[in-house]
C-alpha positions as CSV (number, residue, x, y, z in Angstrom):
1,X,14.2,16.1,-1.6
2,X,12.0,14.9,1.5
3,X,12.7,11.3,2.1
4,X,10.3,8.9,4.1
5,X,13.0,10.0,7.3
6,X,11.1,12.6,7.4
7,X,7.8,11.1,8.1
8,X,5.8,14.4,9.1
9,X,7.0,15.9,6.2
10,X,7.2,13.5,3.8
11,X,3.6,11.3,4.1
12,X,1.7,14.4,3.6
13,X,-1.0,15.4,0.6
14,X,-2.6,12.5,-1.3
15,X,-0.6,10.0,-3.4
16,X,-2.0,9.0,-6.5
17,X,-0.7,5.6,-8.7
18,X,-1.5,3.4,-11.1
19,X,-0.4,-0.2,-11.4
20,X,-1.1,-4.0,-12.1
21,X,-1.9,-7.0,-9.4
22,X,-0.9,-10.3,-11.1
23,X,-1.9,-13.3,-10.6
24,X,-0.1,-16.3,-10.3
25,X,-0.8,-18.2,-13.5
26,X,-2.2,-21.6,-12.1
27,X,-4.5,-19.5,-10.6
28,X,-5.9,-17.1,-13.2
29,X,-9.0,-19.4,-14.0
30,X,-10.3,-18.0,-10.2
31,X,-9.0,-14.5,-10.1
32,X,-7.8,-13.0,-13.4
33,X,-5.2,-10.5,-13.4
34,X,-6.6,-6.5,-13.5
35,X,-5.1,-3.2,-13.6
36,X,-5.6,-0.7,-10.6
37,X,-5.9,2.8,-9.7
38,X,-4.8,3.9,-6.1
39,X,-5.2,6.4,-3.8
40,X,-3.8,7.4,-0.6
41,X,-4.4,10.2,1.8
42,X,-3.0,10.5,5.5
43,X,-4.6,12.7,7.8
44,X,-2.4,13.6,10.7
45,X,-3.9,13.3,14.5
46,X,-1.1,14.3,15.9
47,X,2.9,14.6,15.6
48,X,3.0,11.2,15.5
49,X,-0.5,9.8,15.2
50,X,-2.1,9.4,11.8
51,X,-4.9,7.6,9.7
52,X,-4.1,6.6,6.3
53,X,-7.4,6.3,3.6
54,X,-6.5,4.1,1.2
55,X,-8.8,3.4,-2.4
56,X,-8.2,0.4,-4.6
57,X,-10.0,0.4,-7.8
58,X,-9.9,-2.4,-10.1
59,X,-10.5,-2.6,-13.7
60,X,-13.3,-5.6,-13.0
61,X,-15.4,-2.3,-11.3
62,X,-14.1,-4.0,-7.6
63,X,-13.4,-1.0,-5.0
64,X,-11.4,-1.6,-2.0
65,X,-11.1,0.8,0.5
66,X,-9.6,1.0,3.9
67,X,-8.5,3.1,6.7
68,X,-4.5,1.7,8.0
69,X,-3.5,3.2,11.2
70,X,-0.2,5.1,12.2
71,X,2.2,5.8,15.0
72,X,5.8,6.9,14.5
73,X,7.5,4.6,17.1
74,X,11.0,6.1,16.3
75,X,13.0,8.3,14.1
76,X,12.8,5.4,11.2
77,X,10.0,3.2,12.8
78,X,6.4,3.3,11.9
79,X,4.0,1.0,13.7
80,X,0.7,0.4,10.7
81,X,-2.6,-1.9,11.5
82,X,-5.5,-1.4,9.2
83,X,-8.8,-3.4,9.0
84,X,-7.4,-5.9,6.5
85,X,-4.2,-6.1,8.5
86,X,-5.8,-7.1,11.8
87,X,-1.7,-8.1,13.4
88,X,-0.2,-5.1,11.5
89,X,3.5,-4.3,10.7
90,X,6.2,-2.4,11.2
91,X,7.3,0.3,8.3
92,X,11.2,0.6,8.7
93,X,12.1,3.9,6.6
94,X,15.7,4.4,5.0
95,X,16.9,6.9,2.5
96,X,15.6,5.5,-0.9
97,X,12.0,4.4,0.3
98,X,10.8,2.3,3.2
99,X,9.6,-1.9,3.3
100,X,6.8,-3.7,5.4
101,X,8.2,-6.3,7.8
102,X,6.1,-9.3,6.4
103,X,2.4,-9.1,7.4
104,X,-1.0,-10.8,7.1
105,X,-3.4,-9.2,4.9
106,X,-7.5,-10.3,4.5
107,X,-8.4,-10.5,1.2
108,X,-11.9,-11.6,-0.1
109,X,-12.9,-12.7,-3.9
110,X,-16.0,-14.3,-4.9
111,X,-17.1,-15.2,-1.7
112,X,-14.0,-16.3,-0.5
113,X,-11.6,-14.8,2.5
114,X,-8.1,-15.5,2.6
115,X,-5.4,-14.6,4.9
116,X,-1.7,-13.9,2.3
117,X,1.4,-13.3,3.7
118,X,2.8,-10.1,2.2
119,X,5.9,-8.2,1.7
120,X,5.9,-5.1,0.9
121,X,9.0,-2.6,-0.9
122,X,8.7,0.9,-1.6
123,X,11.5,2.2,-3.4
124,X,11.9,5.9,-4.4
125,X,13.3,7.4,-7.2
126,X,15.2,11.0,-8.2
127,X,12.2,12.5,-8.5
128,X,10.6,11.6,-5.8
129,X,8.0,9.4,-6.7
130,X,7.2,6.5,-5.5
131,X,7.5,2.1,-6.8
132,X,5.7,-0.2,-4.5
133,X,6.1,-4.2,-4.8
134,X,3.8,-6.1,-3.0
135,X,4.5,-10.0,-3.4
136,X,1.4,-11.9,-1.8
137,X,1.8,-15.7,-0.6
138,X,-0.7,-18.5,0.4
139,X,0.6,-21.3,2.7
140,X,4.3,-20.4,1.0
141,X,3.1,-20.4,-2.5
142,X,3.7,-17.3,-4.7
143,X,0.0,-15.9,-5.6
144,X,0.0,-12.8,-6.7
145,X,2.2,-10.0,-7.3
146,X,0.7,-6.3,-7.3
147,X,3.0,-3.1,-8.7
148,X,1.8,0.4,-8.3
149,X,4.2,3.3,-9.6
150,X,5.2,6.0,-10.0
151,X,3.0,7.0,-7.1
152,X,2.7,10.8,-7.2
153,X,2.2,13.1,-4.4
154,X,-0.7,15.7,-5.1
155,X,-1.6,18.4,-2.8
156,X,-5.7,19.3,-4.2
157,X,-8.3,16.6,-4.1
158,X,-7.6,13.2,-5.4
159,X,-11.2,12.9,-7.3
160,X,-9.6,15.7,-9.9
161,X,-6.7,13.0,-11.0
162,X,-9.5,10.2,-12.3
C-alpha cells in the first residue's frame, strides 16, 4: 500500500469524503451542526511543489473552497499555507496517516470571522482510505469538532462522485 511517506506517490488523484462538523452544544443556537461533502485535488508544480483545491459543501447550501499550498521540506515533512491558514503548518507524515502541527484557521459565519486553533489527525486504514479529525478551539474552548472519512482516492473527475 502507498503510505503518506511517499508523498509524490501517495497525494495524487482527487480524494473524495463525506463527514459531519459538530458543534459544540452551547453553541448550536449560532451555528448548527451540518453534514459535509469534501473534495480534494493536488496538482503537482514540481517534485516537491504543489497546490492543493479543496471543496467544502455543507448541507445548509454553504460552499467553502480554497487553494492550501505545498512544499515537501523533508522525507516526512510537509510545509502547508492556504488562504484560511494565513501562518500555516507543518504536515509530519508516519506510517498509518500524517497530523497538522496545531494551526490557525479563518472561519467566517453570518457575518462573523474568527480565527480557531486547530488540530488536525489523519489516520489511515487497511485499505487505504483515509479518517480525518479536525478539533477546532476558540480562546481554549472546544467549538467544534469536524470528521470526514473514509476519504477515497479517485483517479476521473470529482463532479462524477456527487
Amino acid at each position: 500500500m502507498v503510505t503518506p511517506l511517499q508523498p509524490k506517490q501517495f497525494f495524487r488523484g482527487v480524494w473524495i469524503g463525506d463527514g459531519e462538523l459538530s458543534i459544540h452544544p452551547l453553541l448550536r443556537w449560532f451555528a448548527p451542526s451540518q453534514r459535509l461533502h469534501m473534495t480534494s485535488e493536488p496538482i503537482w508544480l514540481s517534485d516537491r511543489i504543489w497546490v492543493v483545491k479543496d471543496r467544502f459543501e455543507f448541507s445548509s447550501g454553504r460552499v467553502v473552497e480554497r487553494k492550501m499550498f505545498a512544499e515537501l521540506t523533508a522525507p516526512d515533512h510537509i510545509h502547508v499555507t492556504a488562504d484560511d491558514m494565513p501562518l500555516g503548518a507543518d504536515i509530519l507524515l508516519h506510517e498509518s496517516g500524517f497530523r497538522f502541527t496545531p494551526y490557525y484557521a479563518i472561519v467566517g459565519h453570518r457575518g462573523f470571522t474568527v480565527r480557531v486553533r486547530c488540530l488536525d489527525e489523519n489516520t489511515i486504514d487497511r485499505d487505504g482510505f483515509i479518517y480525518d479529525l479536525v478539533m477546532m478551539y476558540l480562546c481554549g474552548f472546544p467549538v467544534a469538532k469536524m470528521r470526514i472519512g473514509p476519504v477515497r482516492r479517485h483517479v476521473s473527475d470529482p463532479s462524477h462522485f456527487r
